[in-house]
C-alpha positions, 0 to 999 in steps of 0.5 A, spaced: 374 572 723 373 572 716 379 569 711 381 576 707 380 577 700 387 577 697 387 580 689 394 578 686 397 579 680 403 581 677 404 590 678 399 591 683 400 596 689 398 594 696 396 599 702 399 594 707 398 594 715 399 589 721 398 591 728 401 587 734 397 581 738 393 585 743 396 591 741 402 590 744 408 594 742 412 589 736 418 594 735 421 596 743 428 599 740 432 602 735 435 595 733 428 592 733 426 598 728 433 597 723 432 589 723 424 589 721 427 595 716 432 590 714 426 585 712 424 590 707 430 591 703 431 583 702 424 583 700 426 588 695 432 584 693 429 576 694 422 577 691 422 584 687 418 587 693 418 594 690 417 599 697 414 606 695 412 608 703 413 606 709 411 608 717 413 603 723 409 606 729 410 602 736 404 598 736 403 597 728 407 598 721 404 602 714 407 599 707 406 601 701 408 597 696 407 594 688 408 587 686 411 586 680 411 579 681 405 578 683 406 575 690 404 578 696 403 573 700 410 571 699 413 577 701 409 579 707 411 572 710 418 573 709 417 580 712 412 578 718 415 572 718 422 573 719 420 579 724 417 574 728 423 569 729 428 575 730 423 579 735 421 573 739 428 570 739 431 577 741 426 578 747 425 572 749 418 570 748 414 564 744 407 566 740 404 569 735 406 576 736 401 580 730 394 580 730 391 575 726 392 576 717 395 583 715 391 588 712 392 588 705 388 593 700 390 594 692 390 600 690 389 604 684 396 607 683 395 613 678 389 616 684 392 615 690 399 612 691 401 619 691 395 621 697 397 615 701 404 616 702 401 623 705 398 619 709 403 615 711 408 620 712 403 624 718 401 618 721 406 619 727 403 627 728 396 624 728 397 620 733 400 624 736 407 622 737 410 628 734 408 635 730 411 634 724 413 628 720 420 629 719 421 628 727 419 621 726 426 618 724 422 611 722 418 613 715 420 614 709 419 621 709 426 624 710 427 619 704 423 623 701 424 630 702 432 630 701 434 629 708 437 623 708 441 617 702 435 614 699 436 606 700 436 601 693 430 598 696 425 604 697 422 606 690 420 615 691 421 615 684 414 614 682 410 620 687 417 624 686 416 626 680 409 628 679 413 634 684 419 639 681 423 638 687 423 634 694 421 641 697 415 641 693 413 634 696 414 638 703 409 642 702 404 637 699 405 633 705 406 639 710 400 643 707 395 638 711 399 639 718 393 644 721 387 642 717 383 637 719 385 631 714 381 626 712 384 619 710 384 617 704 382 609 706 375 612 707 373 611 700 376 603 701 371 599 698 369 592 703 376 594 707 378 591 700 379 596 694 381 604 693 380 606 687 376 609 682 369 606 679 373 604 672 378 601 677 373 597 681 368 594 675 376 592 672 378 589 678 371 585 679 371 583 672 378 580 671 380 578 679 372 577 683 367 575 677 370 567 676 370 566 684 364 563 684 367 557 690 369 562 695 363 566 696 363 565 704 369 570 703 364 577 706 369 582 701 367 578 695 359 578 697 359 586 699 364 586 692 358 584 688 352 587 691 357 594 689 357 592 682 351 590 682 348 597 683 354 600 680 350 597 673 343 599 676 345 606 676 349 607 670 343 602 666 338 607 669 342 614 667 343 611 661 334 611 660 332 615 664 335 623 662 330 627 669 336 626 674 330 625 680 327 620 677 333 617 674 335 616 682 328 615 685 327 608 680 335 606 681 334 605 688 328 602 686 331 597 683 337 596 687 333 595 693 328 590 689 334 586 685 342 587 688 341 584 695 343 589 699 342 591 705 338 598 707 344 600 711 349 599 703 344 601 699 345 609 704 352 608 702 351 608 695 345 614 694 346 618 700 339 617 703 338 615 710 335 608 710 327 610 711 328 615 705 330 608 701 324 605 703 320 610 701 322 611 695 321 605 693 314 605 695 313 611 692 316 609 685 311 602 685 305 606 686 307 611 680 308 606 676 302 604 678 298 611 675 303 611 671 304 605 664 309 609 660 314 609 667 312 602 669 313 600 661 321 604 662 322 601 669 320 593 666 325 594 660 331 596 665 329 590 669 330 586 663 336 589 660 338 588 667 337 581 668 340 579 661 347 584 663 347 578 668 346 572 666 
């Protein structure tokens, strides 16, 4: 397996799974859920951890949590790692007992904290566990929603009040309950980032860009072939006013400069890979007929190789 791409820095938001070895059962008991609940609230109290949601399911937990401090790695270890001793040592059993490295995605907090602690909240009813979320005594959303003494450590403030009360929050999250509900993690970028496209590009800029030594890691490769297209595609709208033939020569250039893959490049246009190729040979035989096209679609290319210098 691959080394995850972890981008640390202090104020950020994490959407944080782990899942047991094997998918095996880590919580067997209310005990077990307590002291795993006990480990987050010394996270907050000795690393600044601030916890905005949680959902401990039998075979793996949900978190999401900011950083004020910049150090996610510390604070999962203290939370998987103290769990680990505290469960082996209980249930008597030696080896690792989660499934290879946490799964962590940063988030942009004004687009979707709000939506993934929905989405948190009705995990047990998706999975079938229950028919509605305040039955599942082992999330944050009775927390949430008044019916239980908000512990210090968990931080509701920040979703609670985009909402005129806790009943509000109720009906945002219930509302979903008979519909069908599509994840908010759907739109993750390279199992990495969620957020909008400014957020991303910022992201990249700032935490991706210098890391030149680390790209073996996948994430920071599929991570440039989007910012790749993400500039071909704004470049191209910017020259080009006909939104048909705008599209017809960004895939042209993505399929000609960004490295990526038929199937990514689908992803980004929403054609189908053979509608791509096409496309891009369509486009070098209109350039062929075409000079004042050929002469548009060579200046893109040449401001595209400057933007990349």
């Amino acid at each position: 397996m691959g080394r995850p791409l972890r981008i640390i820095f202090p104020g950020a938001h994490y959407h944080i799974t782990a899942r047991g070895n094997e998918k095996k059962d880590i919580f067997k008991s209310r005990w077990d859920r307590e002291r795993f609940l006990s480990y987050l609230e010394s996270s907050n109290s000795r690393y600044g951890a601030r916890i905005h949601a949680y959902c401990l399911m039998n075979n793996h937990y949900h978190l999401l949590l900011e950083t004020p401090e910049g150090n996610l790695p510390e604070i999962i270890r203290h939370i998987n790692g103290a769990y680990t001793n505290y469960f082996n040592k209980k249930h008597q059993r030696v080896g690792h007992l989660l499934q290879g490295r946490y799964k962590a995605i940063l988030i942009e907090a004004d687009e979707y904290l709000m939506e993934l602690t929905r989405y948190i909240h009705l995990n047990p009813v998706r999975a079938g566990k229950v028919g509605k979320p305040d039955e599942h005594p082992w999330s944050s959303y009775r927390d949430y929603i008044g019916e239980r003494s908000i512990p210090s450590w968990l931080s509701t403030s920040q979703v609670l009040g985009k909402f005129s009360a806790p009943s509000s929050y109720k009906r945002f999250v219930e509302h979903m309950l008979d519909k069908e509900y599509q994840s908010p993690l759907q739109a993750t970028v390279s199992s990495t980032l969620l957020g909008s496209e400014p957020f991303i590009r910022e992201v990249m800029a700032i935490h991706i860009d210098g890391r030149r030594v680390e790209r073996d890691i996948p994430a920071i490769r599929a991570l440039s072939k989007s910012r790749i297209i993400e500039t071909i595609m704004h470049q191209v709208q910017g020259a080009i006013e006909d939104p048909r033939l705008s599209q017809k020569v960004a895939i042209y250039l993505a399929h000609r400069y960004s490295g990526a893959k038929l199937k990514e490049l689908e992803k980004h246009f929403g054609k189908k890979e053979s509608a791509i190729s096409q496309t891009s040979r369509r486009l070098v035989m209109a350039m062929s007929r075409d000079a004042a096209l050929q002469k548009v679609v060579a200046r893109l290319e040449e401001d595209l190789k400057k933007s990349w210098v």
